[in-house]
C-alpha positions as CSV (number, residue, x, y, z in Angstrom):
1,X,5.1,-28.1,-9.8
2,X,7.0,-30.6,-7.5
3,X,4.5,-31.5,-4.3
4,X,7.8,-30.9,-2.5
5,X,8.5,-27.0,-3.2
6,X,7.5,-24.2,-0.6
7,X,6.6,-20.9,-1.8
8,X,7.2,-19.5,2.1
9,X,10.4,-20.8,2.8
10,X,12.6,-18.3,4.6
11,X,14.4,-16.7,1.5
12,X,10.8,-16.2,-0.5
13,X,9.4,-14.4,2.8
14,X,12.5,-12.0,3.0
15,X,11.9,-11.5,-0.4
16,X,8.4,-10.5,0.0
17,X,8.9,-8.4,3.1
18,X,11.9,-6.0,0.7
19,X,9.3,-6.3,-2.0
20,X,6.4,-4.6,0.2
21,X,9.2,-2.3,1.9
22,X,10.7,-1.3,-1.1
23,X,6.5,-0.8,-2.6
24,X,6.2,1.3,0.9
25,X,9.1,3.3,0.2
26,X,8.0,4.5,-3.1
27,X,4.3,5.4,-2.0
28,X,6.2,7.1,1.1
29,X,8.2,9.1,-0.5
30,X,5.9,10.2,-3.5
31,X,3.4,11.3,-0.9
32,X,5.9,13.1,1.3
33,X,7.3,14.8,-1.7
34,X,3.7,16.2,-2.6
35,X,2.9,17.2,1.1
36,X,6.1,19.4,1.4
37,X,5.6,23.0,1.4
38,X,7.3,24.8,-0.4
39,X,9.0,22.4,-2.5
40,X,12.7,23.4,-3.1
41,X,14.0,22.7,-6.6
42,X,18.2,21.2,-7.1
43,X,19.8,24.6,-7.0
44,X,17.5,25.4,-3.5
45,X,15.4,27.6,-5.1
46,X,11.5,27.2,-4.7
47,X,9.4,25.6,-6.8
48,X,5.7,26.0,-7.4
49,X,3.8,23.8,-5.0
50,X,2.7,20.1,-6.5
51,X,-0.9,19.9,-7.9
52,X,-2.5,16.4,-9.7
53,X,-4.8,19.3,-11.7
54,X,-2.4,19.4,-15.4
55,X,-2.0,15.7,-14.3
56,X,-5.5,14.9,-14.4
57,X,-6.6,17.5,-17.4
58,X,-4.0,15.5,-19.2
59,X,-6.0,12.4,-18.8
60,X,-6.1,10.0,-22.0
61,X,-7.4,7.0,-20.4
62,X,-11.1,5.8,-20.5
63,X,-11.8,7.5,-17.5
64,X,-10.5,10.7,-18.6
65,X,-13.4,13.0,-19.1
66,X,-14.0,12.1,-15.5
67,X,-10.2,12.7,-14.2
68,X,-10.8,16.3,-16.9
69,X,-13.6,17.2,-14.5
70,X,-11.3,16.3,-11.5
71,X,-8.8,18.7,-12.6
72,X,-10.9,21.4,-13.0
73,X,-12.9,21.1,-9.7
74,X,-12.4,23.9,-7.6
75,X,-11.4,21.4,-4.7
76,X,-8.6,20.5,-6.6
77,X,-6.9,21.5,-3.3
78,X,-8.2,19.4,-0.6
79,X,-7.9,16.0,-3.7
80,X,-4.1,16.9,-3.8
81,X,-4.0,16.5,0.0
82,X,-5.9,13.7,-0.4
83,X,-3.9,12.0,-2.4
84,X,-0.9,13.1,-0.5
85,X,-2.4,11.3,2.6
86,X,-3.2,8.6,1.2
87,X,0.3,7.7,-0.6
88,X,1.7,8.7,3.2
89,X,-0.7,6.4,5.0
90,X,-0.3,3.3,2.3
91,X,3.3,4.1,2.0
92,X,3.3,3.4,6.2
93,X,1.1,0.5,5.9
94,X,3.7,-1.3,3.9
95,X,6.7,-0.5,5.1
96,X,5.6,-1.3,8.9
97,X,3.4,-3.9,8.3
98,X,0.2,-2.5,9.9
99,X,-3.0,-3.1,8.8
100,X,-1.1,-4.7,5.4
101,X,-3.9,-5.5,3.8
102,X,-6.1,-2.8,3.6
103,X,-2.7,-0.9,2.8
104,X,-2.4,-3.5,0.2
105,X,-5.8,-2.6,-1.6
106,X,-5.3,0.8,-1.0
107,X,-2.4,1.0,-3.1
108,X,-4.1,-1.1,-5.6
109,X,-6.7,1.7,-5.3
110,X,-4.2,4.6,-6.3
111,X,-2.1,2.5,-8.8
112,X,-5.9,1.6,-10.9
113,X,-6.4,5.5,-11.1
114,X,-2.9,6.0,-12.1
115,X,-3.1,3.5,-14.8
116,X,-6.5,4.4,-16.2
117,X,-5.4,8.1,-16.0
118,X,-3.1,7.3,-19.2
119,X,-3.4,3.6,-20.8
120,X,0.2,3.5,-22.8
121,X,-0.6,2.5,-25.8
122,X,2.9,2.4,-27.5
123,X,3.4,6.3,-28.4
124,X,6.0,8.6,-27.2
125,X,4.6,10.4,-24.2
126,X,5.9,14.1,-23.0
127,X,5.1,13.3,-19.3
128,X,6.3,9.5,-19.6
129,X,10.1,8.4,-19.0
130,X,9.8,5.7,-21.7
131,X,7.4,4.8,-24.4
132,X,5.2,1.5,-23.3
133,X,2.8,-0.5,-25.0
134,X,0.3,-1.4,-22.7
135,X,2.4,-2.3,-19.7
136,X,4.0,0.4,-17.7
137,X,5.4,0.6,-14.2
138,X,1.9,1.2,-12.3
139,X,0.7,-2.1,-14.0
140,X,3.9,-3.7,-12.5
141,X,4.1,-2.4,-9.4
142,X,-0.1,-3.0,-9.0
143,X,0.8,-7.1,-10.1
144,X,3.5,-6.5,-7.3
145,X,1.0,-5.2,-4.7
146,X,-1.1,-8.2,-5.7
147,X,1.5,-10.9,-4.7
148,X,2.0,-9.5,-1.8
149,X,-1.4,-9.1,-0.6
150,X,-2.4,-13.0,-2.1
151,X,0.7,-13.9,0.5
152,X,-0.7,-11.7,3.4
153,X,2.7,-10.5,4.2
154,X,1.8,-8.7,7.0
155,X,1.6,-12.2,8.9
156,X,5.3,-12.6,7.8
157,X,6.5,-9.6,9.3
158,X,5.7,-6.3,10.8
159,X,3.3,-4.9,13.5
160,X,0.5,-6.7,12.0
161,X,2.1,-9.9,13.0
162,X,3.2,-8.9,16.3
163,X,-0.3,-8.0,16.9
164,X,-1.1,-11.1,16.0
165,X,0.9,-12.7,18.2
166,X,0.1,-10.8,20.9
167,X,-3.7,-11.9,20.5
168,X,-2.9,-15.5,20.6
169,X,-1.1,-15.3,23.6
170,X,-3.4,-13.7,25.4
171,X,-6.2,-16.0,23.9
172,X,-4.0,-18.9,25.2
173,X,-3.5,-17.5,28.8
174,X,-7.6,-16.5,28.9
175,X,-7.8,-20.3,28.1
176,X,-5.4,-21.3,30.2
177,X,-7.0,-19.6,32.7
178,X,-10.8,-21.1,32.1
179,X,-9.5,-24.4,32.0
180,X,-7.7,-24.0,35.2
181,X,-11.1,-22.2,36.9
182,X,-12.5,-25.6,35.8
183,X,-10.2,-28.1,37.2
184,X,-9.9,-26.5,40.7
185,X,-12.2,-28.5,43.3
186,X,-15.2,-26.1,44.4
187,X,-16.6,-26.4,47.4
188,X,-19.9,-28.2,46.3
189,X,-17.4,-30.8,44.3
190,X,-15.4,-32.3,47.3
191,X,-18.9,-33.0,49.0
């Protein structure tokens, strides 16, 4: 790699920033989509509200007889929610850039579960839009989350780096301000 190449140039950090928004979006969305009551179906008909329980008795991964359990808990309930909220508030995180990192591991959080729910492992899948080997979209978009957290993109843009920058003006003035306090003649200096 050439010594002269910069991996935060302007292009590369607008790149990252519609990466995380784009990454934001999707958790957004999925998380709304679950939280709305009563969901309405194409033709504006209800449908039956959204539950992870078939999701996680469907389980194949190594975790599964752990996500089977999950399923069958009678607090299936409050875990949908919880789910919900969290794909709402990491879905926020990204797309504003507030508190990017922790929204950062937090979607790596969700995406592990998803992926371990159902390693692909190359065979034609009912609930799956494709057949994968391996790889699938939550091991991509988990990767994505990774580059941007390794690039703390939140410093690039967002309210994490506005608050940022609010803190080092003010450290700046508060210095400002002590060095001043020490320059100024006292009374017991001009003696």
């Amino acid at each position: 790699m050439s010594a002269n190449f910069r991996i935060t140039g302007p292009l590369q950090q607008t790149l990252l920033i519609v990466l995380r928004t784009l990454i934001g979006w999707h958790f957004l969305y999925e998380g709304y989509t679950k939280l709305l009551q009563p969901a309405w179906g194409r033709l504006g008909a209800p449908v039956a509200a959204w539950s992870s329980a078939a999701y996680l008795k469907a389980a194949t991964g190594p975790l599964a007889e752990q996500f089977h359990w999950l399923g069958n808990a009678s607090w299936i309930g409050t875990l949908d929610l919880v789910v919900a909220g969290a794909l709402v508030a990491v879905g926020l995180s990204l797309m504003l850039g507030l508190f990017t990192q922790t929204g950062c591991l937090g979607a790596l959080g969700l995406l592990s579960m998803f992926y371990l729910s159902a390693i692909p492992m190359g065979l034609p899948e009912t609930r799956a839009e494709g057949t994968y080997l391996i790889v699938n979209k939550n091991l991509i978009e988990a990767a994505a989350v990774l580059v941007l957290l390794s690039f703390r993109t939140g410093e690039i843009a967002g309210l994490d780096q506005l608050w940022r920058a609010s803190r080092v003006r003010s450290d700046r003035n508060a210095f400002a301000r002590v060095e001043n306090r020490d320059l100024t003649p006292t009374k017991e200096m001009s003696l």
